[in-house]
C-alpha positions in Angstrom: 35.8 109.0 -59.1 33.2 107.2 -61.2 34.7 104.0 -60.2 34.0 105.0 -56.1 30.2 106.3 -57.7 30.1 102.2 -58.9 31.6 100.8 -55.8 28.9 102.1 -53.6 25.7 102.2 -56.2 27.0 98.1 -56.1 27.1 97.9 -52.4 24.0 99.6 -51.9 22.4 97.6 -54.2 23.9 94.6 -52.4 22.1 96.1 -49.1 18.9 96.5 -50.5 19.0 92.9 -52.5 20.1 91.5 -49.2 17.5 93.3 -47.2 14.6 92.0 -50.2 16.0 88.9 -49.6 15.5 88.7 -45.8 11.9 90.6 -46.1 10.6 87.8 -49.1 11.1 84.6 -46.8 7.5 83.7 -47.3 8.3 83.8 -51.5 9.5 80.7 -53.7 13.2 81.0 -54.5 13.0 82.7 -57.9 9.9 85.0 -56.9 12.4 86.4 -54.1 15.8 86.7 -56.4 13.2 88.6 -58.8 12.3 90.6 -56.2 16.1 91.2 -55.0 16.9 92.3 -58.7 14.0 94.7 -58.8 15.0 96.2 -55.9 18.8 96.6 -57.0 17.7 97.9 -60.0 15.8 100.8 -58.9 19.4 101.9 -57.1 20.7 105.2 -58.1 24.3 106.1 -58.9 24.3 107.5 -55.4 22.6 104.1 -53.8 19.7 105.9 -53.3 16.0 103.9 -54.2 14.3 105.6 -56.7 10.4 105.9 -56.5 8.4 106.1 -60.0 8.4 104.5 -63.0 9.9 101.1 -61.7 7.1 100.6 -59.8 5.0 99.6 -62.8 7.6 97.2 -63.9 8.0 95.9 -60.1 4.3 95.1 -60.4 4.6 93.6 -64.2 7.4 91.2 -62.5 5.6 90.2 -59.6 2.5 89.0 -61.8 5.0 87.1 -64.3 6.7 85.5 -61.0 3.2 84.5 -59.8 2.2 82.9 -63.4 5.8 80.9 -63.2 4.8 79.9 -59.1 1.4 78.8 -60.3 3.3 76.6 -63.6 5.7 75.8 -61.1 2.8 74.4 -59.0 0.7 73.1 -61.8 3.8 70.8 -62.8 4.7 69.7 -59.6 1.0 68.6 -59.3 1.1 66.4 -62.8 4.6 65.3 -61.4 3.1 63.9 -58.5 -0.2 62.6 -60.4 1.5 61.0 -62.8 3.8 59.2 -60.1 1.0 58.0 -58.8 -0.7 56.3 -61.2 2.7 55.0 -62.5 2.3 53.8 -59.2 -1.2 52.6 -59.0 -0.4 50.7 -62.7 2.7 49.1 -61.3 1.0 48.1 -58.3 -2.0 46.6 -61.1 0.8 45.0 -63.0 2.2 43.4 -60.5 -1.0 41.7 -59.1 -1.9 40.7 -62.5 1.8 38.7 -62.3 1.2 37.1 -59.8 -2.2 36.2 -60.9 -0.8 35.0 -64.0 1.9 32.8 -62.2 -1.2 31.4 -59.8 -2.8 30.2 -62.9 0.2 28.6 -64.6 0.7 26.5 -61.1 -2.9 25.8 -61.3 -2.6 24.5 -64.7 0.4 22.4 -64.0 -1.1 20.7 -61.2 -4.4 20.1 -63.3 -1.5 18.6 -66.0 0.0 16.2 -63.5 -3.6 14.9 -62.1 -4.8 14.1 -65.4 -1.4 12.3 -66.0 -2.2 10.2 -62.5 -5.9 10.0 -64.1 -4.8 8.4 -67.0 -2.2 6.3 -65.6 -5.2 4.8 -63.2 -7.4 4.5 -66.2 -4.6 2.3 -67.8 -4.2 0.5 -64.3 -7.9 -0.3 -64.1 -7.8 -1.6 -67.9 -4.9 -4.0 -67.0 -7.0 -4.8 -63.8 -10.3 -5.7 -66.1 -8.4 -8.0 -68.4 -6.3 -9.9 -65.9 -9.6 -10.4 -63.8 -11.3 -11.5 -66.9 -8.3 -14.1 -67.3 -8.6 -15.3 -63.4 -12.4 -15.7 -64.4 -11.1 -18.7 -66.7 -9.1 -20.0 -63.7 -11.9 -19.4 -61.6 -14.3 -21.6 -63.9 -11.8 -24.1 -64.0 -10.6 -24.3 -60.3 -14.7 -24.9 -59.9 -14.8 -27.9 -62.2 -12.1 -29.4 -60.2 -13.6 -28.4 -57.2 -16.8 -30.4 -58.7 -14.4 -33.0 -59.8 -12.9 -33.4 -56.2 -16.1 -33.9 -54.2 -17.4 -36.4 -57.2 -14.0 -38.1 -56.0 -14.6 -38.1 -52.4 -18.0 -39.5 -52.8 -16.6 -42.1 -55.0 -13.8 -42.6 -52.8 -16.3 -42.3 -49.4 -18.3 -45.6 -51.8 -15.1 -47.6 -52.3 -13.9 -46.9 -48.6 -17.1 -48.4 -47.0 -17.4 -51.5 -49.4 -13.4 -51.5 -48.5 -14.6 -52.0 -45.2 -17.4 -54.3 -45.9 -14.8 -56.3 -48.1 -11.9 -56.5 -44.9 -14.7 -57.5 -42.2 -15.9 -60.2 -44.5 -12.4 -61.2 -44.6 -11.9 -61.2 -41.5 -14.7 -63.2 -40.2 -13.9 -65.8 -42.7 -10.1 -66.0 -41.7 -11.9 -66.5 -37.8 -14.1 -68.9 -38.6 -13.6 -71.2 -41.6 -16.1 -73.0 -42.3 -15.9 -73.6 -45.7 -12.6 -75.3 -47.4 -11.2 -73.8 -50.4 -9.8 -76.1 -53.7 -7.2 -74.7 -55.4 -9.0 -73.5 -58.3 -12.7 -73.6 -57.1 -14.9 -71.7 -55.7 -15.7 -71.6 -51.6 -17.2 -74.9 -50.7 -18.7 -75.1 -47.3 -18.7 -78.8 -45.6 
């Protein structure tokens, strides 16, 4: 007989969990199962509720559920704040990556124009002394220049007397008038 006493103090504490259940819908899950068990616990052998003493210890559960709701909500709040600034540094982080790669471009490109710098500073050197060298042939193709018209004048000289020369010559071949010895001078008759 105490075993059908058990059998229906369990199912009517079943009911009256179930019913707890159903009536804390607006409770966090462990508030309401603490709630459930309270209420099953306050069954009689007969299923009946019992009134009285549990009361006090309903009350002492409920303020011990809201405490664990309020760490419960306290740590879900540090949860998310820390995810966010985990989020906030990564985001920081990764900015200052690709600031850092920015610069290293920046400072490659700055490496490879002072390498073209120097290479036209070497160009320019090479430049200088090969036009100092073409300043010597310049000098030189002047003198001949010089050299050249002194030649032409000379040559314009010899040309003209030349030509004074060939039309003496000529007018002497048209008219002779004088009569030449073999070894003498012109003698004119």
């Amino acid at each position: 007989m105490s075993n059908s006493k058990d059998e229906k103090a369990q199912v009517a504490a079943d009911e009256i969990k179930a019913a707890t259940l159903t009536a804390a819908k607006g409770l966090s899950r462990t508030q309401a199962e603490r709630a459930a068990a309270a209420a099953a616990r306050n069954v009689n052998a007969y299923g009946q509720k019992e009134e009285g003493p549990s009361r006090w210890q309903e009350k002492r559960e409920l303020i011990a559920d809201s405490r664990d709701d309020l760490a419960e909500s306290l740590q879900n709040l540090f949860t998310s704040i820390s995810s966010m600034v985990k989020s906030e540094l990564q985001g920081t982080n990764n900015h200052l990556d690709l600031l850092e790669k920015m610069n290293q471009r920046v400072a490659s490109e700055y490496d490879d124009m002072g390498d073209v710098a120097a290479g036209l500073r070497v160009f320019a050197e090479q430049m200088k002394s090969k036009s100092g060298g073409l300043d010597e042939f310049v000098g030189q193709m002047d003198a001949i220049e010089k050299q050249v018209s002194e030649f032409e004048a000379v040559i314009s000289v010899l040309d003209r007397y030349v030509s004074v020369l060939e039309s003496k010559i000529r007018a002497e071949y048209r008219h002779p008038h004088h009569h030449r010895r073999s070894n003498d001078s012109v003698v004119t008759d």
